[in-house]
Biopython code that builds the backbone (N, CA, C, O; Angstrom):
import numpy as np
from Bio.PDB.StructureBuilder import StructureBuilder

atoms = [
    (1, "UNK", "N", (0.566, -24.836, 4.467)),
    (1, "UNK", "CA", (0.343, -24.732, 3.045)),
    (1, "UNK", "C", (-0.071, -23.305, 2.672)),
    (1, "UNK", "O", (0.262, -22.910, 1.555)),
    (2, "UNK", "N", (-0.739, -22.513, 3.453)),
    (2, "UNK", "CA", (-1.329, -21.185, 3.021)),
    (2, "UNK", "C", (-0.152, -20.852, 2.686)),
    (2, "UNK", "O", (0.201, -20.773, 1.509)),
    (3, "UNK", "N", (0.741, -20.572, 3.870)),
    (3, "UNK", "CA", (1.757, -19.474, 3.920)),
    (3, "UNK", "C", (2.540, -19.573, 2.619)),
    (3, "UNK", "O", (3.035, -18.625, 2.009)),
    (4, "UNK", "N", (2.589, -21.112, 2.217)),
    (4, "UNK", "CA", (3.586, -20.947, 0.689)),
    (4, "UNK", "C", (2.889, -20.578, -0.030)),
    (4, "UNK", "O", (3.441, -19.948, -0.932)),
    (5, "UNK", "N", (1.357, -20.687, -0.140)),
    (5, "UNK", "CA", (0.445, -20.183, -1.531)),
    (5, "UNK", "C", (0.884, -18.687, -1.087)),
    (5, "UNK", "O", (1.917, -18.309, -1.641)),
    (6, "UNK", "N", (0.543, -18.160, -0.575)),
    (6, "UNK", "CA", (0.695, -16.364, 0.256)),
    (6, "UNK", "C", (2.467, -16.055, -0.476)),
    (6, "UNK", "O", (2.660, -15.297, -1.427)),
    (7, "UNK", "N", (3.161, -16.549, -0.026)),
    (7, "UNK", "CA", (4.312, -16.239, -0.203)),
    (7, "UNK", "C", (4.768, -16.255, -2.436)),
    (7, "UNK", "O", (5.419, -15.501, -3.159)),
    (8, "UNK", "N", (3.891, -17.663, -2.702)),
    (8, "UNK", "CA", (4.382, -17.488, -4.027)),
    (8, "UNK", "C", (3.614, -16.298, -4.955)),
    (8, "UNK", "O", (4.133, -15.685, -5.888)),
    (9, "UNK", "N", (1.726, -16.081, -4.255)),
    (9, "UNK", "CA", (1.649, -14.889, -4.651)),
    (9, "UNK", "C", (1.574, -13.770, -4.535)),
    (9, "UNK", "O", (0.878, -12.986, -5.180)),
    (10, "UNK", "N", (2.517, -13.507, -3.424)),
    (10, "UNK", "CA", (3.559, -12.198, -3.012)),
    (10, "UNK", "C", (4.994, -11.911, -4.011)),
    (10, "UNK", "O", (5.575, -10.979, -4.566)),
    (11, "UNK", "N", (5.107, -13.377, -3.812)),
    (11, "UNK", "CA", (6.228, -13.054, -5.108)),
    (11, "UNK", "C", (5.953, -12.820, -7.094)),
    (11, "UNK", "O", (6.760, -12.232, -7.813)),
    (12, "UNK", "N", (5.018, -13.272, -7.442)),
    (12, "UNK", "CA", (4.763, -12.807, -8.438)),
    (12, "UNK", "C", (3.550, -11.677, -8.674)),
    (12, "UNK", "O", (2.992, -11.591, -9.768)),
    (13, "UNK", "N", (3.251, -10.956, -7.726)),
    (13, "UNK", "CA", (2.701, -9.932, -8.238)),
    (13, "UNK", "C", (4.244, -8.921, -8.002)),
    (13, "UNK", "O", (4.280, -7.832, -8.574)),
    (14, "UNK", "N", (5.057, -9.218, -7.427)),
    (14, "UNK", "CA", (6.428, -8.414, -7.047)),
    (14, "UNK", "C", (7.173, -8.733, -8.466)),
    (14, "UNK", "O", (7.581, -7.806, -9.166)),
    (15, "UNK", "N", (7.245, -9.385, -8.649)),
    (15, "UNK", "CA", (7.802, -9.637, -10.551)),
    (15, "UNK", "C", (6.700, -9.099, -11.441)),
    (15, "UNK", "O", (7.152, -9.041, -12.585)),
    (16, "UNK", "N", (5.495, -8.698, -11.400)),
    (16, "UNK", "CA", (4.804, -8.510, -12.554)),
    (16, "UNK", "C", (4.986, -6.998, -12.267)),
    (16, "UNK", "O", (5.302, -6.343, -13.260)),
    (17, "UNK", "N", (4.841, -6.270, -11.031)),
    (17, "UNK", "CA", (5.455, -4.956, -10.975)),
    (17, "UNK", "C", (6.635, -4.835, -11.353)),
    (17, "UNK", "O", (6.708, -3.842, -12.076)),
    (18, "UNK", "N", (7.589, -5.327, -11.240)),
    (18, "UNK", "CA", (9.311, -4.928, -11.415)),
    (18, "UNK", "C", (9.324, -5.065, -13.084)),
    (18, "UNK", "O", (10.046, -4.288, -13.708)),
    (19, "UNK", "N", (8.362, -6.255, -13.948)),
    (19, "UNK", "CA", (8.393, -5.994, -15.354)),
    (19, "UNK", "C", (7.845, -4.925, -15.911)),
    (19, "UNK", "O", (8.286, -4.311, -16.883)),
    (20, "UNK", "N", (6.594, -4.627, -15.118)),
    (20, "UNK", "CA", (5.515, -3.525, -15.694)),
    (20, "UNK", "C", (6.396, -2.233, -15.639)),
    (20, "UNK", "O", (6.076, -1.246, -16.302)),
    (21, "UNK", "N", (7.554, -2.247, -14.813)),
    (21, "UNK", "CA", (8.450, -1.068, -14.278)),
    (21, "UNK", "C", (9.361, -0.911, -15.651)),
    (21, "UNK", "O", (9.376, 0.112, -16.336)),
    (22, "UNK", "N", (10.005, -1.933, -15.885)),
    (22, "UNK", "CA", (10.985, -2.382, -17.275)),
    (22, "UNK", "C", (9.989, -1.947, -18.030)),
    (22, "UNK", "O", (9.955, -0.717, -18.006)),
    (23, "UNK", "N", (9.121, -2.442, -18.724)),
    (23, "UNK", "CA", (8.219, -2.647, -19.859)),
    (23, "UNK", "C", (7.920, -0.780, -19.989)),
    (23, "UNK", "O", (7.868, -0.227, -21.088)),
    (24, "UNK", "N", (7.784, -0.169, -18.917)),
    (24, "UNK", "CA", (7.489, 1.752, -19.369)),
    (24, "UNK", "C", (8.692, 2.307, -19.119)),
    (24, "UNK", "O", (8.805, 3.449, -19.566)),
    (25, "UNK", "N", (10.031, 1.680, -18.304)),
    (25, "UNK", "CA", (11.286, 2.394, -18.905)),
    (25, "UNK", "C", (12.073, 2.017, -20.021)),
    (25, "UNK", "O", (13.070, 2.713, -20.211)),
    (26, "UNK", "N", (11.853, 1.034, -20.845)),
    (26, "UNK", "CA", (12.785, 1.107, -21.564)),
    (26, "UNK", "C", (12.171, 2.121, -22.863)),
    (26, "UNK", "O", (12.942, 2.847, -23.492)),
    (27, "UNK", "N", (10.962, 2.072, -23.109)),
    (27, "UNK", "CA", (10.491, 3.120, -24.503)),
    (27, "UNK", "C", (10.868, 4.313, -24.206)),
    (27, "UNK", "O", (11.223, 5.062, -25.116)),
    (28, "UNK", "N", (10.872, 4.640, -23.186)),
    (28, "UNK", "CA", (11.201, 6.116, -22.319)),
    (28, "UNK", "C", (12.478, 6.036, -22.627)),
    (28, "UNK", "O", (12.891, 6.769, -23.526)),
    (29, "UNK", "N", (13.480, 5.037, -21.883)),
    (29, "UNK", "CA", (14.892, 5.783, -22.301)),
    (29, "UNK", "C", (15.091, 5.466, -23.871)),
    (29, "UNK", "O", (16.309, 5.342, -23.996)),
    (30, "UNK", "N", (14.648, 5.327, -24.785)),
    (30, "UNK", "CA", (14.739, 4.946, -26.407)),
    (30, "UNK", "C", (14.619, 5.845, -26.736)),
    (30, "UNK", "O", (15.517, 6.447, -27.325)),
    (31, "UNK", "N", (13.062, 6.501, -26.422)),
    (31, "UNK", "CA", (13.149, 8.068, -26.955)),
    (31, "UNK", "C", (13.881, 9.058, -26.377)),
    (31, "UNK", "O", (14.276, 9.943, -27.135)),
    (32, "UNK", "N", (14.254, 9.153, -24.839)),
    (32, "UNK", "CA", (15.333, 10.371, -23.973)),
    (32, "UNK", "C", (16.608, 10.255, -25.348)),
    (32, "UNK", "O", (17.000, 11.169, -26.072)),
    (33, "UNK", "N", (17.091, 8.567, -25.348)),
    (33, "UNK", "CA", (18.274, 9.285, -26.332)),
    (33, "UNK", "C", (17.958, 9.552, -27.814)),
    (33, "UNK", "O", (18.908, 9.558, -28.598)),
    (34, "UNK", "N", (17.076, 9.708, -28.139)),
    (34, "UNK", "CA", (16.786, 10.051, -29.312)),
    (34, "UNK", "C", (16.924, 8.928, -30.631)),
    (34, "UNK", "O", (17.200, 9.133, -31.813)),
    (35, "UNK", "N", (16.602, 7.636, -29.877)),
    (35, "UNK", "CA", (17.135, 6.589, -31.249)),
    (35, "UNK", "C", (15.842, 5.540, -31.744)),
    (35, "UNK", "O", (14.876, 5.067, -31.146)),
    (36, "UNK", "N", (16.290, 5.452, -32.981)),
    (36, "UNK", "CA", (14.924, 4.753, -33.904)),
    (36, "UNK", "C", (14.242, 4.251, -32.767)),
    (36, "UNK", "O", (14.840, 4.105, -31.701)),
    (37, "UNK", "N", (12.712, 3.899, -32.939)),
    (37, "UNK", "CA", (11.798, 2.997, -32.769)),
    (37, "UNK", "C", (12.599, 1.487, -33.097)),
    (37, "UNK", "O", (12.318, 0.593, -32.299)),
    (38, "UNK", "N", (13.428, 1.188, -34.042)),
    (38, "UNK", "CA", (13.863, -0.050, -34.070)),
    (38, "UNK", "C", (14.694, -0.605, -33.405)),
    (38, "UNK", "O", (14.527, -1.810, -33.217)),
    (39, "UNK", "N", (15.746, -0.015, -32.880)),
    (39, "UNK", "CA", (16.807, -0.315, -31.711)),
    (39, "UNK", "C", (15.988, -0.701, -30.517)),
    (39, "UNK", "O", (14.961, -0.168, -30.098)),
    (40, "UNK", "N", (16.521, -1.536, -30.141)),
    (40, "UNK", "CA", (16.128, -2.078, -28.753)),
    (40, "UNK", "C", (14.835, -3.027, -28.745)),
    (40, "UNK", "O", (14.422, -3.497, -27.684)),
    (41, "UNK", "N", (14.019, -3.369, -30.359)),
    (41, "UNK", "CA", (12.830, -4.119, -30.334)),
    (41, "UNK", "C", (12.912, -5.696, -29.697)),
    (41, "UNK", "O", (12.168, -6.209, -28.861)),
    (42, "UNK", "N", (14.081, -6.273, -30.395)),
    (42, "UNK", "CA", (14.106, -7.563, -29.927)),
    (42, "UNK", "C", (14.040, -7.383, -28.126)),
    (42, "UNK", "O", (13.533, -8.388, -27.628)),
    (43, "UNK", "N", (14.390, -6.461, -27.221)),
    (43, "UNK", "CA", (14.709, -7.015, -26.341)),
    (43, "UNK", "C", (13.466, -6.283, -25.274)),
    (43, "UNK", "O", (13.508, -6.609, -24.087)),
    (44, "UNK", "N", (12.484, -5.393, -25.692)),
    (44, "UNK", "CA", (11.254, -4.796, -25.407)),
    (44, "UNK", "C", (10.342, -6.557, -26.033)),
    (44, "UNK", "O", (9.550, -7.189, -25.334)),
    (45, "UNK", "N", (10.578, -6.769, -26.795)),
    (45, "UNK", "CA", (9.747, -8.183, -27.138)),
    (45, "UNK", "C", (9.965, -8.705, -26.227)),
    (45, "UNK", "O", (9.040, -8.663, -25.417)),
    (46, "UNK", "N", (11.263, -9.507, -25.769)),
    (46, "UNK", "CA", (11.788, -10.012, -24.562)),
    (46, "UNK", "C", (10.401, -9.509, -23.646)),
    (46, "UNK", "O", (9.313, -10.064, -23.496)),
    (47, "UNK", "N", (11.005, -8.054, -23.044)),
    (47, "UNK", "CA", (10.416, -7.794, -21.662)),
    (47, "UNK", "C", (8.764, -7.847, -21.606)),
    (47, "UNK", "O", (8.023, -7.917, -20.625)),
    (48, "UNK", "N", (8.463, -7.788, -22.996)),
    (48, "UNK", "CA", (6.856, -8.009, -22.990)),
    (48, "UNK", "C", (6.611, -9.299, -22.801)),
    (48, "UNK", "O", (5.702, -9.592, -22.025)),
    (49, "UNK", "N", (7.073, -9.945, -23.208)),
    (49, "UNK", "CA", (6.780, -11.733, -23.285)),
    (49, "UNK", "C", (6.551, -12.013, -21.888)),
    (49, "UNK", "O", (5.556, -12.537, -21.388)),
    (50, "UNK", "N", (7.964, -11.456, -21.125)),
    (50, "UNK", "CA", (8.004, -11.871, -19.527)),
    (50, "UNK", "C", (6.592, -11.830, -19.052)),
    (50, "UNK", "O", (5.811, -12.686, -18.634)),
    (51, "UNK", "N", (6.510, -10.140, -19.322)),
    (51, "UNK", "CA", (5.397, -9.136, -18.242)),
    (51, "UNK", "C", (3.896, -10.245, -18.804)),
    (51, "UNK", "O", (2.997, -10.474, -17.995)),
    (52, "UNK", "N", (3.846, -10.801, -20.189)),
    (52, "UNK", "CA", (2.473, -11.855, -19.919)),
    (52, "UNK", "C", (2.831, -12.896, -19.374)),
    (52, "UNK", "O", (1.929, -13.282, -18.630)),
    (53, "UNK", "N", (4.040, -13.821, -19.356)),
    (53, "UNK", "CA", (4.066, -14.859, -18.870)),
    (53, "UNK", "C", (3.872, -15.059, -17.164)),
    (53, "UNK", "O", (3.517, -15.990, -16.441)),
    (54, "UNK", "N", (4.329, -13.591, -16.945)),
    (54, "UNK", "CA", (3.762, -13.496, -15.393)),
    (54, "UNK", "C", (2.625, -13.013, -15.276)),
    (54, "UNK", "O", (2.192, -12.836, -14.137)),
    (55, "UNK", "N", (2.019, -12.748, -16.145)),
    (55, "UNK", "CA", (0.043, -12.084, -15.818)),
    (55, "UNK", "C", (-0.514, -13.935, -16.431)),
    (55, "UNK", "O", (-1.686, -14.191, -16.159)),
    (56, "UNK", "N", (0.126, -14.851, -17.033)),
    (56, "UNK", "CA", (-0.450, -15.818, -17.113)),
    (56, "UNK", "C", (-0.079, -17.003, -15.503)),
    (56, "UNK", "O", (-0.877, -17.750, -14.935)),
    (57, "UNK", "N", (1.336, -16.758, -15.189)),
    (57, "UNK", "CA", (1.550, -17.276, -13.264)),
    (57, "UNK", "C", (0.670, -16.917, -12.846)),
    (57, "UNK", "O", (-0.039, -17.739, -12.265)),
    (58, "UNK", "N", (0.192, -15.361, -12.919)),
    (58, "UNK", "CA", (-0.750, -15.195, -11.789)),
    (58, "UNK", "C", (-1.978, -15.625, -11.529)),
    (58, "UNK", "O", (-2.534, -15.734, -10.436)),
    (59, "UNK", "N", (-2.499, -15.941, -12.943)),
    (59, "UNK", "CA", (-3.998, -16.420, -13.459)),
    (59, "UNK", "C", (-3.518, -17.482, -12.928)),
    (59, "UNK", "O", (-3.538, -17.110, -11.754)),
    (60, "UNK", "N", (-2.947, -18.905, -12.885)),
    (60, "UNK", "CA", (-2.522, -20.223, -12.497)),
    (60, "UNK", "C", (-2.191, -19.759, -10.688)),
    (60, "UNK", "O", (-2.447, -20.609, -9.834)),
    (61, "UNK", "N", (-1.862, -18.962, -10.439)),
    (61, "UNK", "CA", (-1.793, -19.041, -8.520)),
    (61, "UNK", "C", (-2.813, -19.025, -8.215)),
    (61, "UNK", "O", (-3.184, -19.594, -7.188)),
    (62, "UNK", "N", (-3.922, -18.115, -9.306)),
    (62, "UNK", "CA", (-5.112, -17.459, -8.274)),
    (62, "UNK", "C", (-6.033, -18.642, -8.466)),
    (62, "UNK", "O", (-6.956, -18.619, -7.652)),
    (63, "UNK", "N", (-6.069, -19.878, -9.465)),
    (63, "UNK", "CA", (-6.599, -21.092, -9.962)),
    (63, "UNK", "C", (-6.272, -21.775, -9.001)),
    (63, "UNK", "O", (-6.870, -22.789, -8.644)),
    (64, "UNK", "N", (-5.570, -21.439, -8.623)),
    (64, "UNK", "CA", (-4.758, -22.977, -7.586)),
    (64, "UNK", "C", (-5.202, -22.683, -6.185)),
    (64, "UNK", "O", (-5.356, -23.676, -5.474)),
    (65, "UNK", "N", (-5.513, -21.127, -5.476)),
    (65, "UNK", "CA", (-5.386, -20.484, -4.603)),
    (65, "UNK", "C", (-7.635, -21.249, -4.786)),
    (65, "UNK", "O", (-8.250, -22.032, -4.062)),
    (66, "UNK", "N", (-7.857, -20.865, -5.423)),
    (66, "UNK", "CA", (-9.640, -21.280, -5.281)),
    (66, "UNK", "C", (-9.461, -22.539, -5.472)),
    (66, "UNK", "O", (-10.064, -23.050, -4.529)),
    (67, "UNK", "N", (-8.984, -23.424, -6.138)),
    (67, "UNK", "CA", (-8.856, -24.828, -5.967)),
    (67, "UNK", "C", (-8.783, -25.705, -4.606)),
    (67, "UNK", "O", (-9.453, -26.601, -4.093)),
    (68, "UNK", "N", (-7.440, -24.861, -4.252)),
    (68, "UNK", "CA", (-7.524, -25.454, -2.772)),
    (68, "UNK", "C", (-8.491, -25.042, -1.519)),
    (68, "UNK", "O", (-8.659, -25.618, -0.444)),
    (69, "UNK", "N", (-9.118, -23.732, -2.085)),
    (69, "UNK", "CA", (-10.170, -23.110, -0.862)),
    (69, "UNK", "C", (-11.529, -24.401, -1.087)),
    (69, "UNK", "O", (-12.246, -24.759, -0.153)),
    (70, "UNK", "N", (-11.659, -25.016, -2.704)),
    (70, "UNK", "CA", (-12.512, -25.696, -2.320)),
    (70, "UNK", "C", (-12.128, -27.027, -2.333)),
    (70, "UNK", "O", (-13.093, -27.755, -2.564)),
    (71, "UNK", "N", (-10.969, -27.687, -2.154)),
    (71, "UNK", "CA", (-10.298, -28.452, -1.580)),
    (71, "UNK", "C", (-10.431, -28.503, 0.407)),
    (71, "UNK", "O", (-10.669, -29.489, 1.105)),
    (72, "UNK", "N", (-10.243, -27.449, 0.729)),
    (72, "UNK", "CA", (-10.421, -27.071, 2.020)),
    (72, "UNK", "C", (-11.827, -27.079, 2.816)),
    (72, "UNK", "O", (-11.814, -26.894, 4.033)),
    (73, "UNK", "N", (-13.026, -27.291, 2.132)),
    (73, "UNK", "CA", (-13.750, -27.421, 2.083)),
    (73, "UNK", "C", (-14.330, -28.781, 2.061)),
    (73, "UNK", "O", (-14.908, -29.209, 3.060)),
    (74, "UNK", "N", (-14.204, -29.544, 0.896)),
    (74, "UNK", "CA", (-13.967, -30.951, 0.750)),
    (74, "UNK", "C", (-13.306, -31.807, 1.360)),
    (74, "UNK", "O", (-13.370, -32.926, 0.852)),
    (75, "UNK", "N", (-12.594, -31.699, 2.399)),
    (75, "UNK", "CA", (-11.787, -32.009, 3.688)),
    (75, "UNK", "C", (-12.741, -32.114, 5.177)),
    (75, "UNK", "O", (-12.738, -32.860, 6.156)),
    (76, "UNK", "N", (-13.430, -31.078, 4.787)),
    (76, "UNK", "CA", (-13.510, -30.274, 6.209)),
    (76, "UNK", "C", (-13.320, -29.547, 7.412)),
    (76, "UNK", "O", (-13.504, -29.667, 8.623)),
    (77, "UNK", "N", (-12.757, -28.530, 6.354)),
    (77, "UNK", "CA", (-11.505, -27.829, 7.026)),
    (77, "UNK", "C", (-12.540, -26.538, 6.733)),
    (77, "UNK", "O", (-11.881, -25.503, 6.638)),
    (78, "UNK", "N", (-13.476, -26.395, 6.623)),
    (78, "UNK", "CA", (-14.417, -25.221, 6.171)),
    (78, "UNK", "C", (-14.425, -23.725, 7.486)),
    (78, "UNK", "O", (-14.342, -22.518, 7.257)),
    (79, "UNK", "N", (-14.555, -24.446, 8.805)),
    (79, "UNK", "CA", (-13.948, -23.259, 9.706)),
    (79, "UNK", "C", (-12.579, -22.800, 9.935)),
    (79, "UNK", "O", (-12.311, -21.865, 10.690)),
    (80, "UNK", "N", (-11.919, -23.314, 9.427)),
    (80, "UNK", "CA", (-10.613, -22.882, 9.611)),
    (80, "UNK", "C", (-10.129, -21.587, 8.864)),
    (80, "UNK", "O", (-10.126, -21.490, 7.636)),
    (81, "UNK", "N", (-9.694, -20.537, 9.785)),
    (81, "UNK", "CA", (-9.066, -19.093, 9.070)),
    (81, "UNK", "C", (-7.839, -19.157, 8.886)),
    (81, "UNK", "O", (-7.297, -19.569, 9.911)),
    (82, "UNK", "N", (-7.119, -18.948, 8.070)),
    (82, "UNK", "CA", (-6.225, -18.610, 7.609)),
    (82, "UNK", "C", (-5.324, -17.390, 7.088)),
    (82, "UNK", "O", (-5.558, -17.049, 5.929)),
    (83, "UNK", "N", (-4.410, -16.741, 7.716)),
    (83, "UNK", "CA", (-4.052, -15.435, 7.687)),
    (83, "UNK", "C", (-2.475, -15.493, 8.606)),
    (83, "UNK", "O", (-1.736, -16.403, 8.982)),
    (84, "UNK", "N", (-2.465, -14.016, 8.702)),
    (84, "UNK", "CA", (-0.794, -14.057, 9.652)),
    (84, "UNK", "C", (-1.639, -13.456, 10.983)),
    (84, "UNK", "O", (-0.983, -13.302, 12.013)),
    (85, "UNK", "N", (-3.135, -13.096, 10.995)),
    (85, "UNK", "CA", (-3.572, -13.187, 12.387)),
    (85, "UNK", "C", (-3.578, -11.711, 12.801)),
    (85, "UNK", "O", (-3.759, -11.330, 13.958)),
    (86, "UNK", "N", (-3.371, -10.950, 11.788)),
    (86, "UNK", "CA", (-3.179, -9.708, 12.405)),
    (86, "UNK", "C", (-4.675, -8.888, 11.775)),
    (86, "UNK", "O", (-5.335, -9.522, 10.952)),
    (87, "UNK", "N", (-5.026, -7.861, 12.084)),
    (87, "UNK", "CA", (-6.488, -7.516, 11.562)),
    (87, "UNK", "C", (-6.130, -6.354, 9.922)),
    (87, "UNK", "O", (-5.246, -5.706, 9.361)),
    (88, "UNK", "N", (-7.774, -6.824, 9.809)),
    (88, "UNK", "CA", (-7.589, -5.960, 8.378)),
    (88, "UNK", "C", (-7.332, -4.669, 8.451)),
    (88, "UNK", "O", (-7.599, -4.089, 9.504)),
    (89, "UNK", "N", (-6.668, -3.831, 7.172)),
    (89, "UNK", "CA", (-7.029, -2.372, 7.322)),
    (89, "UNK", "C", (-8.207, -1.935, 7.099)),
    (89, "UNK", "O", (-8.752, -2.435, 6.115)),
    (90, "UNK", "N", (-8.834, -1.117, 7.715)),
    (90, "UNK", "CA", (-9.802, -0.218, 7.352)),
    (90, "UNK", "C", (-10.091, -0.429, 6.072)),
    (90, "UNK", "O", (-9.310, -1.115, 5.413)),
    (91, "UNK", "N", (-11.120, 0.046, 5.539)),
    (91, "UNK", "CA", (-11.652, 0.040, 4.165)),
    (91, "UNK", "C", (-11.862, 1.646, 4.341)),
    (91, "UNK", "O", (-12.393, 2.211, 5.297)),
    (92, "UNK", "N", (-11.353, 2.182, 3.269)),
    (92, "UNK", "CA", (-11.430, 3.742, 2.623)),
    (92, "UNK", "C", (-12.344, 3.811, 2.659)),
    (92, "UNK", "O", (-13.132, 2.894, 2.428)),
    (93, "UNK", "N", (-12.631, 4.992, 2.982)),
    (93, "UNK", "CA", (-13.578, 6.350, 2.764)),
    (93, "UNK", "C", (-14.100, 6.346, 1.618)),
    (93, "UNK", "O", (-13.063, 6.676, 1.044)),
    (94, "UNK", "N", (-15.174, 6.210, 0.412)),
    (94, "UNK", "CA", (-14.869, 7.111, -0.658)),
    (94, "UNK", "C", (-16.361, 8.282, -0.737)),
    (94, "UNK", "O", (-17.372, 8.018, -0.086)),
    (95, "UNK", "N", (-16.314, 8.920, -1.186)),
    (95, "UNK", "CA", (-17.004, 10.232, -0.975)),
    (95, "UNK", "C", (-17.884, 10.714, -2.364)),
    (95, "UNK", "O", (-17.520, 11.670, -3.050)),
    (96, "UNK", "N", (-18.481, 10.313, -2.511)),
    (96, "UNK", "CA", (-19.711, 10.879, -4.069)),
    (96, "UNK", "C", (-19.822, 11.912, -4.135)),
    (96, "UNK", "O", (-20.403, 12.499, -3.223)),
    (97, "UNK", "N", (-19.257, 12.699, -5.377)),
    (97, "UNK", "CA", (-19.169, 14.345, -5.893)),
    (97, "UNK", "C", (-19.836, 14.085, -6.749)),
    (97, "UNK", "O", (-19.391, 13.246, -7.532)),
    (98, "UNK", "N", (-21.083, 14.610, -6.994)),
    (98, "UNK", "CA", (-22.512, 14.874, -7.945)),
    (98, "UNK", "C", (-21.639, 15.627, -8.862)),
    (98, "UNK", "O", (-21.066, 16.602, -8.375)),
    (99, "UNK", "N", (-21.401, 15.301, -10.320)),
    (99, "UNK", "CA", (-20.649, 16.404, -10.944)),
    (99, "UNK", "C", (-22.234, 16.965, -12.279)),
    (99, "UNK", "O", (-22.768, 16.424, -13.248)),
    (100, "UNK", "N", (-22.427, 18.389, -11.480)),
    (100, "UNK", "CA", (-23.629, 18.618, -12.124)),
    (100, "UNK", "C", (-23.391, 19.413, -14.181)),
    (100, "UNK", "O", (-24.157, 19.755, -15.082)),
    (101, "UNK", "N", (-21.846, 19.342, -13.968)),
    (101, "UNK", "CA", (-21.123, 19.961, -15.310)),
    (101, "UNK", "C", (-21.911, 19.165, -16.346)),
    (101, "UNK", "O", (-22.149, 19.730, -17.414)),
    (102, "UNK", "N", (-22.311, 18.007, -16.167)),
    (102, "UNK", "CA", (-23.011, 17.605, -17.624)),
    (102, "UNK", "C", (-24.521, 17.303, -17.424)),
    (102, "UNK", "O", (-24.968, 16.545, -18.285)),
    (103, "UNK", "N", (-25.293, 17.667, -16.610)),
    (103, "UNK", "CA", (-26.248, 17.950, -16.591)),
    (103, "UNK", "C", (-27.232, 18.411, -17.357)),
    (103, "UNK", "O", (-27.200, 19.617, -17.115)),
    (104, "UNK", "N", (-28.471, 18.150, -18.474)),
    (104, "UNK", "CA", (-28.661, 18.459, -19.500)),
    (104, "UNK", "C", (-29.638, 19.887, -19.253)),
    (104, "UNK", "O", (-30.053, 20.526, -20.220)),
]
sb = StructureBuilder()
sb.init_structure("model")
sb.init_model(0)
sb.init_chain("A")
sb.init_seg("    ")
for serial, (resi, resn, name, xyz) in enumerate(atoms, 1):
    if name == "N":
        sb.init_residue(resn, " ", resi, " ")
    sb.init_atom(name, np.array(xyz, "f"), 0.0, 1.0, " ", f" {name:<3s}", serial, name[0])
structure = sb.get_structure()
């Protein structure tokens, strides 16, 4: 069961990128050719509609994805790991630069 939850939300964060991709090229090529703001609205509506209807999938995977963790739980399945078994990456570095420019 993981692997299909894993797999369906692999696949829609891969559609909410490929819309978010649509959704900032098409205003871009509207203005490259130089044509009204009104050409092309109906179908930028379109691609916006998509790009929420998949930020609303994802809210419903990630519902379903804690549902069943405490489903998994309620079983007694509470030690059980779940993964493809391979180890995490590292966690980044990040590095604190004191920026003293606004300093009073």
């Amino acid at each position: 069961m993981a692997a299909g939850l894993f797999a369906v939300e692999q696949a829609i964060d891969l559609a909410l990128a490929r819309s978010a991709e649509l959704n900032a090229i098409m205003p871009a090529a509207r203005a490259a050719a130089n044509l009204s703001a009104v050409v092309g609205q109906g179908a930028f509506d379109g691609a916006a509609e998509t790009f929420a209807a998949l930020a609303r999938a994802r809210r419903h995977i990630v519902d379903t994805h804690q549902q069943l963790q405490s489903t998994k739980l309620q079983v007694g399945l509470g030690a059980v790991a779940i993964g493809d078994g391979t180890e995490k990456p590292p966690m980044p570095a990040f590095t604190v630069v004191e920026d003293r420019s606004l300093a009073a």
